[in-house]
C-alpha positions in Angstrom: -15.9 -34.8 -61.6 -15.5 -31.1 -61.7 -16.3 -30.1 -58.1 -16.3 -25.5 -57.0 -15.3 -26.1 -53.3 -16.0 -22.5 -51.6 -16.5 -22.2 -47.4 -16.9 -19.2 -45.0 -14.0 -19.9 -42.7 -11.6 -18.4 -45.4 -8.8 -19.8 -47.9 -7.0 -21.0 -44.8 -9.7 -22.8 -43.6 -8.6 -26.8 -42.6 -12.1 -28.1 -43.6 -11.4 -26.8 -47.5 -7.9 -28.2 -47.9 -9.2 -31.6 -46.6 -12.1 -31.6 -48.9 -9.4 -30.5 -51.7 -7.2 -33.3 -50.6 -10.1 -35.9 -50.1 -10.9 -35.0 -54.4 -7.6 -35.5 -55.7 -7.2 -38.4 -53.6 -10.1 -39.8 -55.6 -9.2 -38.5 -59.1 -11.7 -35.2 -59.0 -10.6 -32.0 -60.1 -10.9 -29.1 -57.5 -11.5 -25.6 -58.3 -11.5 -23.3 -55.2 -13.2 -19.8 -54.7 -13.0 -18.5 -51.1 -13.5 -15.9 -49.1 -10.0 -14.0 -47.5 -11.2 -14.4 -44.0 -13.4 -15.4 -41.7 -17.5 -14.7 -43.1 -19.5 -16.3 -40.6 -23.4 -15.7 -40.2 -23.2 -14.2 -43.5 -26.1 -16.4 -44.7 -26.7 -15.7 -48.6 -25.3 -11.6 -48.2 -24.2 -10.7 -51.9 -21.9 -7.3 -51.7 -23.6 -4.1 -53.5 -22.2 -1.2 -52.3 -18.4 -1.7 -52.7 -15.9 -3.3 -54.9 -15.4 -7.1 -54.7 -11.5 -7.7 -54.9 -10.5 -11.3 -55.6 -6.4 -12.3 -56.7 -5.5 -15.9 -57.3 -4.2 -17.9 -54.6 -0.6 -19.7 -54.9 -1.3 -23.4 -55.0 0.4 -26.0 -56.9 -2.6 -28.6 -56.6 -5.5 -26.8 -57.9 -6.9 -23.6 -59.4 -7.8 -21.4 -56.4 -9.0 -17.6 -56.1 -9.8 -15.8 -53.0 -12.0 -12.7 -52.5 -12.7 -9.8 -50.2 -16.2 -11.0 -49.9 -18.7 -13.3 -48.5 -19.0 -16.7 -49.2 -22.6 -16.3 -51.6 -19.9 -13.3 -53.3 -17.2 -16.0 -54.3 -19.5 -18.7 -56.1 -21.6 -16.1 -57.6 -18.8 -13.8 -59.0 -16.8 -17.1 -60.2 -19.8 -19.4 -61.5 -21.2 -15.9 -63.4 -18.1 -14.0 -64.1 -14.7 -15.9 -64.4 -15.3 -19.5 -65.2 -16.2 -21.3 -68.3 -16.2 -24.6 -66.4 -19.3 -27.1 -66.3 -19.0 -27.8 -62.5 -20.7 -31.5 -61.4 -21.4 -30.0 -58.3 -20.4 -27.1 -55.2 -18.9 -28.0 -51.7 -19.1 -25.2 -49.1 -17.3 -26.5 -46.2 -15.9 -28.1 -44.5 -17.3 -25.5 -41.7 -15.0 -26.1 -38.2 -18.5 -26.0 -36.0 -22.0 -27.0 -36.5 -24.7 -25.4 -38.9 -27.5 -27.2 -37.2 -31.7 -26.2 -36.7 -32.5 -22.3 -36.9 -28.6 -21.7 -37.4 -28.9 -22.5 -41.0 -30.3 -19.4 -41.9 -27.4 -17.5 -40.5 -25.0 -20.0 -42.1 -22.7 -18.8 -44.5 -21.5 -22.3 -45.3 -25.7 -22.9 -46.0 -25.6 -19.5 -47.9 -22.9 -20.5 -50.4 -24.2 -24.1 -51.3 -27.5 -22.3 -51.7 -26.2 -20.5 -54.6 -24.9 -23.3 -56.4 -27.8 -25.2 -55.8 -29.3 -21.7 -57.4 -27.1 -22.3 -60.5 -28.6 -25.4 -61.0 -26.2 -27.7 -59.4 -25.5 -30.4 -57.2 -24.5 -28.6 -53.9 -23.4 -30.1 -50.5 -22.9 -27.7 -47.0 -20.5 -29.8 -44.7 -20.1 -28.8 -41.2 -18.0 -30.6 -38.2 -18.7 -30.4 -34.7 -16.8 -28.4 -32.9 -13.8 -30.4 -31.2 -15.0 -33.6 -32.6 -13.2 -36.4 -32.5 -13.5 -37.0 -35.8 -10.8 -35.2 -38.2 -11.2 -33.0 -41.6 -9.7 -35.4 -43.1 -12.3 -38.3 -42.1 -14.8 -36.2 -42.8 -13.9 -34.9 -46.0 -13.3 -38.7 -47.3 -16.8 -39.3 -45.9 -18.1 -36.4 -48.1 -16.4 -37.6 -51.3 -17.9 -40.9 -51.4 -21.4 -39.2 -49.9 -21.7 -36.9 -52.9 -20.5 -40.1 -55.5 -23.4 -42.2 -53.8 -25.9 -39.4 -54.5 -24.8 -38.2 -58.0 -25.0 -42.1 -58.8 -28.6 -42.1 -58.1 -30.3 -38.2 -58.3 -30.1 -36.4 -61.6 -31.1 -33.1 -60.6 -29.6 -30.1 -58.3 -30.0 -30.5 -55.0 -28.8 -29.3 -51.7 -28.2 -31.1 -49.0 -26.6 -29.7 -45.6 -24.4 -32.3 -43.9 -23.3 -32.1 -40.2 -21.0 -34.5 -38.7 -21.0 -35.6 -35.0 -18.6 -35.4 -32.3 -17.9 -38.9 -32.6 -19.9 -41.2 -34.7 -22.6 -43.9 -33.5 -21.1 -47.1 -32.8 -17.8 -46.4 -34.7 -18.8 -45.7 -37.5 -20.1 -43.5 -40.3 -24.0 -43.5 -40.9 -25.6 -40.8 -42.7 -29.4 -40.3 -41.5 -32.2 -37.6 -43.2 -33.6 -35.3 -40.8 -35.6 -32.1 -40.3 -34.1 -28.2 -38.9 -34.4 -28.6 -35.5 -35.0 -25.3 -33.6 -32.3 -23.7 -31.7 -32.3 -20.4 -29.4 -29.5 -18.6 -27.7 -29.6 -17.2 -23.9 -27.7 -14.2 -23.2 -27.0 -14.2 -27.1 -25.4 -10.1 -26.4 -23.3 -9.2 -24.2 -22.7 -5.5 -23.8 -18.9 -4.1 -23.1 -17.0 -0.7 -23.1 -13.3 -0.9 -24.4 -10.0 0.6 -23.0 -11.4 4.1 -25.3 -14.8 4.1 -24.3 -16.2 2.3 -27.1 -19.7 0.8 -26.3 -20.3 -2.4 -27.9 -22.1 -6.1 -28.3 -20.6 -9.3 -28.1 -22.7 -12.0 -30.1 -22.8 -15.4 -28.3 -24.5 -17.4 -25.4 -25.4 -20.3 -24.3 -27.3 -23.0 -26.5 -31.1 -23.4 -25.6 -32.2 -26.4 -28.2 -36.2 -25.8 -28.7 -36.6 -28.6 -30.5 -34.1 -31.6 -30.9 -36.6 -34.2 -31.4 -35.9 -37.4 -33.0 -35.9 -36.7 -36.4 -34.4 -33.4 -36.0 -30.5 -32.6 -37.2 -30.0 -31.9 -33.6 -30.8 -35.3 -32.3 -29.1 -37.1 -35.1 -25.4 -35.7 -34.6 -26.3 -36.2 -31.0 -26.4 -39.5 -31.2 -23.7 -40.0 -33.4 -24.8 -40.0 -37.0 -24.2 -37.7 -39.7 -27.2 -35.3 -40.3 -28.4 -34.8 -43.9 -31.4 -32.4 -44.2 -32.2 -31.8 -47.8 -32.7 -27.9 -48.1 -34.8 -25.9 -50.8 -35.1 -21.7 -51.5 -39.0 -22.0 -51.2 -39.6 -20.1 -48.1 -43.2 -19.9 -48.9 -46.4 -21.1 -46.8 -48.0 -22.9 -49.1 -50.9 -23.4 -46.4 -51.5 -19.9 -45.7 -51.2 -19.1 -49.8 -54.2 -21.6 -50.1 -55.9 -20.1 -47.2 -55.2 -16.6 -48.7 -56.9 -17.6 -51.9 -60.0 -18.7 -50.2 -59.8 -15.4 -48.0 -59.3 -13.5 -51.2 -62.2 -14.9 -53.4 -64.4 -14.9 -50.3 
């Protein structure tokens, strides 16, 4: 298989090499487009009003190219503008911290798989717990013969966001289906003045889980499994569309 790994931790990113490893390991060909740096809580933000730099990246294993943009920039500048590949499917990950409940729609990891799923592909977003025992590595191995299991089986793009626990269930890997739980922050900004007299926010707080229900993402890597909640770009309330129409002819 031909498989576009991208992430939003950056070309240095642990997660990505494992997942580049885990493919050769298995006899895949890799084909890397990352960010330069860090691009978290960029969701699905595409660059307008500047320049997107990109260079290739120095690596003997596979074809890689990094860019000075966010993580939906790099597949969508690659899969549109540089490649003339046929990709089997995109991997944006693997993400060192969780992309669980409301946090998807913040999640740049989310954000690029959602633009290969857009392409019409196959698209995974593969997040670890943050210090989990459970290694890249592991996890990337896990994700290899995740995404051969699916492709053997479902024919058209989908995307699927994966988060793996802090230690799995039992010793050892089951993947479950779930739902987005909901998750809120407390004390999410935190105001400080620098050394200059610069006035600013500090994004962060303290997790507040709204709903981590069983069936929920939440409650899944909780108790030790991996979380797979299939994702789609349909926003819309099809209830309240129905109920519009009735309003409407009424």
């Amino acid at each position: 298989m031909k498989i576009l790994l991208t992430n939003d931790d950056g070309i240095n990113g642990a997660g990505l090499w494992a997942l580049a490893e885990a493919l050769k390991v298995r006899g895949h060909e890799a084909t890397i487009a990352a960010p330069f740096t860090q691009q978290s809580g960029m969701s699905h933000a595409l660059t307008f009003i500047r320049e997107v730099e990109y260079k290739r990246f120095d690596n003997p294993d596979c074809e890689a190219w990094i860019f000075d943009g966010t993580p939906t920039d790099c597949v969508k500048i690659f899969l549109e503008g540089m490649s003339d590949k046929n990709f089997d499917a995109v991997i944006s990950g693997i993400n060192d911290g969780a992309n669980l409940a409301t946090d998807i729609l913040y999640s740049g990891t989310v954000g690029a798989a959602l633009e290969g799923f857009l392409h019409a592909l196959p698209a995974l977003a593969v997040s670890l717990n943050k210090n989990s025992e459970i290694s890249f590595a592991e996890s990337a191995k896990a994700t290899v013969d995740y995404l051969e299991k699916i492709l053997a089986v479902k024919h058209e793009p989908f995307l699927h966001n994966l988060n793996f626990p802090k230690k799995f269930h039992a010793n050892k890997i089951e993947f479950v289906s779930t739902r987005p739980g909901q998750r809120d922050y407390i004390n999410a900004f935190t105001s400080r003045t620098d050394e200059a007299g610069r006035a600013y926010f500090k994004i962060g707080g303290t997790i507040v889980d709204l709903d981590a229900g069983e069936g929920t993402d939440i409650h899944a890597t909780e108790s030790g499994f991996v979380s797979v909640t299939p994702l789609d770009f349909d926003a819309a309330d099809h209830r309240a569309i129905v109920e519009l129409q009735k309003i409407f002819r009424g």
